[in-house]
MIRO-239120 format. One record per residue (C-alpha): residue in one letter; chain; x, y, z. Coordinates in steps of 0.2 Angstrom, whole numbers, plus 5000, padded with zeros to 4 digits. Layout:
<pts>
  residuo  cadena  east  north    up
        A       A     X      Y     Z
...
</pts>
This chain:
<pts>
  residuo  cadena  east  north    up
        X       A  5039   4998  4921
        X       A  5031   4999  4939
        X       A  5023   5012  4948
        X       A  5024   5014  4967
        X       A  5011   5028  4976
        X       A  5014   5033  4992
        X       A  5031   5029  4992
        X       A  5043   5042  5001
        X       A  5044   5033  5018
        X       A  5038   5017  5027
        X       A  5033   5003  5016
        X       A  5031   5011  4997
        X       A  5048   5016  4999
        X       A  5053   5000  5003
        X       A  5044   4992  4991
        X       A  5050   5003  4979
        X       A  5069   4997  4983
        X       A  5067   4977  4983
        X       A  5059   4980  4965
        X       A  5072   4994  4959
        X       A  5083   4980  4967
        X       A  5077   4966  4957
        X       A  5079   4977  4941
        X       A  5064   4985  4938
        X       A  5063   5003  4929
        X       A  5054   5016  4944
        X       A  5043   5027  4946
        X       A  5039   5033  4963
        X       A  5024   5045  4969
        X       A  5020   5056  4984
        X       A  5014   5073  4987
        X       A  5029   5082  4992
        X       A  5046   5084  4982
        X       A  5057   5085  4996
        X       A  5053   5071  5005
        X       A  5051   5059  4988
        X       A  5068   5066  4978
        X       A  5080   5059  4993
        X       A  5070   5042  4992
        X       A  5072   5042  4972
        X       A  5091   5045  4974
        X       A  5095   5033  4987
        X       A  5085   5019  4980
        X       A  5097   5024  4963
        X       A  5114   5026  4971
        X       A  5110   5008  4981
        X       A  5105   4998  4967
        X       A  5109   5007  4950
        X       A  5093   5006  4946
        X       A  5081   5021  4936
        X       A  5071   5029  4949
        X       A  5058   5044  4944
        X       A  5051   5055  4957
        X       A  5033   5062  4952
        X       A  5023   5072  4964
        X       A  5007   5069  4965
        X       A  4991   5067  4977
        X       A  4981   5050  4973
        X       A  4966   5061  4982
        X       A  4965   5070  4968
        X       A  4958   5065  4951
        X       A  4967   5077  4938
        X       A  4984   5073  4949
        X       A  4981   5054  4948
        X       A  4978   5057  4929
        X       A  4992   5068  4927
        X       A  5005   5057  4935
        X       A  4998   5044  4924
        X       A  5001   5054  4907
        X       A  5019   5059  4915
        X       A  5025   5042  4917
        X       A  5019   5037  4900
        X       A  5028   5049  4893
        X       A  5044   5050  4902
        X       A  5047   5032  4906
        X       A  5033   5020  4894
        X       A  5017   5010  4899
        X       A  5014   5004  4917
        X       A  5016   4989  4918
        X       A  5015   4986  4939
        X       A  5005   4998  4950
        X       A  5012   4997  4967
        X       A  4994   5005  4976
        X       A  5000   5011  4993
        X       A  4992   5026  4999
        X       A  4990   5036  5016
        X       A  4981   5027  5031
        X       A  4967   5036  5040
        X       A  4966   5044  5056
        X       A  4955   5038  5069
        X       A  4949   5039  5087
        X       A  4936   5031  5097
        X       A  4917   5027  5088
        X       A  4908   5040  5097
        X       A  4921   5054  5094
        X       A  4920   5052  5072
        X       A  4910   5062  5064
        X       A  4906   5061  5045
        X       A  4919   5070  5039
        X       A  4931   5060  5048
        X       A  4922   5043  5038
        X       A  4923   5052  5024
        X       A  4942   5058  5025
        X       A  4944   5040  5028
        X       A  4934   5035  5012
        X       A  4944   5045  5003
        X       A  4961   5046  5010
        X       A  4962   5025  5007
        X       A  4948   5018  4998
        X       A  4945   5030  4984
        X       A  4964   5035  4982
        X       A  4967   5017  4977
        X       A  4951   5015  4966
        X       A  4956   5030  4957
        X       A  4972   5027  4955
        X       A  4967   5007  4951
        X       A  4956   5014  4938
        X       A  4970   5024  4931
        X       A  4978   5010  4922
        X       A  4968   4994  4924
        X       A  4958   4997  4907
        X       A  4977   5000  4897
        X       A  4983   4983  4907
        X       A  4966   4976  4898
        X       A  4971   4983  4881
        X       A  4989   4979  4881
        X       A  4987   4960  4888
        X       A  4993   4960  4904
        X       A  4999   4970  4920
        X       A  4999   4966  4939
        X       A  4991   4981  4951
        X       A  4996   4975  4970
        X       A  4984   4984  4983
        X       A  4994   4988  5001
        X       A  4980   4985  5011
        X       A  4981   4979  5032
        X       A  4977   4964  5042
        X       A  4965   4978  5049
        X       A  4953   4970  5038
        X       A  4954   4954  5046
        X       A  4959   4955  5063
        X       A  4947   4972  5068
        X       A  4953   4984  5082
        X       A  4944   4996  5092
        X       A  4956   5009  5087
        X       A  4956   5004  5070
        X       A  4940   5007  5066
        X       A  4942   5018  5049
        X       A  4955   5008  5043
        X       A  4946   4989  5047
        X       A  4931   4995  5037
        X       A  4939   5003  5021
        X       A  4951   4989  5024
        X       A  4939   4976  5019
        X       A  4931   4986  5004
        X       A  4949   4985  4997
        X       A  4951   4967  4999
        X       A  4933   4966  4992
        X       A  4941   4979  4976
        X       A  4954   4966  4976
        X       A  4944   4949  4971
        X       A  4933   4960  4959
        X       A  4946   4966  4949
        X       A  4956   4949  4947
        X       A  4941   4942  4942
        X       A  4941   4956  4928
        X       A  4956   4955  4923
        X       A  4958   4937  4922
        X       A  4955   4934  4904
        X       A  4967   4948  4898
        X       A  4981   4942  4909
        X       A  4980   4956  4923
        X       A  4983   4951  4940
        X       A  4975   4958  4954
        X       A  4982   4954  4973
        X       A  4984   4963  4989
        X       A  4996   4963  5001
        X       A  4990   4964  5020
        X       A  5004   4971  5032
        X       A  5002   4967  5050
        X       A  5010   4978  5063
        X       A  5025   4983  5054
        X       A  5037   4997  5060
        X       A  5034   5013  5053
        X       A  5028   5031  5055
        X       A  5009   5024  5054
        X       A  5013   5011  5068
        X       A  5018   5023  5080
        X       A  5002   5034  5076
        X       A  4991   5019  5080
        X       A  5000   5017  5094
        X       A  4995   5033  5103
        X       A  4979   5030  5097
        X       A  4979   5015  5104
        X       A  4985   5023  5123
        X       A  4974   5035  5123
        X       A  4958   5024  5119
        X       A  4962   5013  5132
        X       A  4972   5023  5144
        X       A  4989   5016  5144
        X       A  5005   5021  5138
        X       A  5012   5021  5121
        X       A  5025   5009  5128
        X       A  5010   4998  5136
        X       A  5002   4998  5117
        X       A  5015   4994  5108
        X       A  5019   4979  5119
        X       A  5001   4973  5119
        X       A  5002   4974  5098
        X       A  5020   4967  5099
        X       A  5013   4952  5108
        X       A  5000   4947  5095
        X       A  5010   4942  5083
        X       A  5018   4926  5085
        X       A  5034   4931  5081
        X       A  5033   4943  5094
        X       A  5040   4960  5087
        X       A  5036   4971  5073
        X       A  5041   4968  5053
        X       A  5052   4977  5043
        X       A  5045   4988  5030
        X       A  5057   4978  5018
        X       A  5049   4961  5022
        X       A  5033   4968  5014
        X       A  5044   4977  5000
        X       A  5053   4960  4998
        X       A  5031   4951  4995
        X       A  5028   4965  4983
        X       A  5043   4962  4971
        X       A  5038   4944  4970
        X       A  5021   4947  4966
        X       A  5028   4960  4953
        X       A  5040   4945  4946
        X       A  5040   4932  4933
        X       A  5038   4921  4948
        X       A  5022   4925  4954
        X       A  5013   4922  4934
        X       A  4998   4911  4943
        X       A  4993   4921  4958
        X       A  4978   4934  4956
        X       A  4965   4935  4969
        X       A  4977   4935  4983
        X       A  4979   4944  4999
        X       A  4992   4940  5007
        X       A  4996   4945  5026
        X       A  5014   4949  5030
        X       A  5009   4951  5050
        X       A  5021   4939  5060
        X       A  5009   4927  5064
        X       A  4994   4939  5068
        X       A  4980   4931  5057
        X       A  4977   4914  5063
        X       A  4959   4909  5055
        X       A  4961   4895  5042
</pts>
């Protein structure tokens, strides 16, 4: 059974598809009900997989807790945490203050902690599990205007090797996925960021971003969804410690 947070648009829904696609049993998280019910029915009526919507806020211990004990109970053990949360907001150096680190902190860093937490000591118990962390080629290739998001970023790849180390001797595999610039809602808010920072247009950002990439374009949230089902499959039985960028080239260091 897998468990998908953040996933009523963008990647996390995607995600969720290729794995409901691939045959897995579905649960999928978010904070609103309207948004995540038509994601859950879509995904069921394309592949005739079980989806389950569940609302819930990964910033918020006894919701994190309480999605837990609500998939357990309706649906069995978790077998694959998908952990995809929001990205944070962010602006030039001198204009964040600490709150706005801290939103960041938490918004990100701890969401996926917590919600890590939430089932990595059952994976222990049980003998096995995967937990794939969405994480961001921001925390290899830093941008000005993605300040918050490099450095939480990083501490989530960091999560990511600590845990697979962990988890090694009872079988639970730890690996991150690192989307580049990939076309979603989130792209198009760095975007402006981006403009405004440097005083150009959105059009003029997106161009300069576009042409980082090798490939010369933006992904696909499904070609990260399609990374993430592998790593959740039979396939993928010798792979923990990995972070994996799904970027179009970006990432060029060896």
């Amino acid at each position: 059974m897998t468990l998908v947070t953040a996933a009523s648009r963008g990647i996390g829904a995607a995600a969720a598809y290729e794995l409901a696609a691939e045959g897995a049993r579905v649960v999928i998280s978010a904070r609103n009900m309207d948004t995540l019910k038509p994601v859950a029915e879509g995904i069921a009526s394309n592949t005739g997989a079980s989806v389950m919507p569940i609302v819930a806020d990964n910033t918020d211990p006894a919701s994190v807790q309480m999605l837990v004990e609500e998939t357990e109970a309706n649906v069995g053990p978790i077998d694959v945490l998908v952990n995809n949360s929001l990205g944070p907001s962010t602006a030039r150096f001198g204009e964040l203050g600490d709150e706005d680190w801290q939103q960041a902190i938490d918004i990100k860093l701890m969401a996926q902690i917590r919600q890590a937490r939430s089932v990595f000591d059952k994976m222990v118990s049980r003998g096995g599990g995967r937990i794939i962390n969405i994480v961001g080629t921001h925390a290899r290739f830093a941008h000005a205007f993605a300040i918050t998001a490099g450095i939480v970023n990083s501490a989530l790849l960091s999560l990511t090797k600590s845990l697979a180390e962990e988890g090694a001797p009872a079988n639970v595999l730890v690996n991150a996925v690192n989307p580049g610039p990939i076309d979603t809602e989130r792209m198009r808010y760095m975007c402006e960021v981006k403009a405004k920072i440097e005083g150009i247009s959105v059009e003029e950002a997106r161009a300069e971003l576009v042409s980082e990439t090798l490939l010369k374009r933006f992904g696909e949230p499904r070609e990260v969804g399609a990374l993430v089902a592998f790593l959740a499959s039979s396939r993928a039985t010798f792979m923990t410690g990995s972070c994996i960028e799904v970027d179009g080239g970006l990432i060029r260091v060896i």
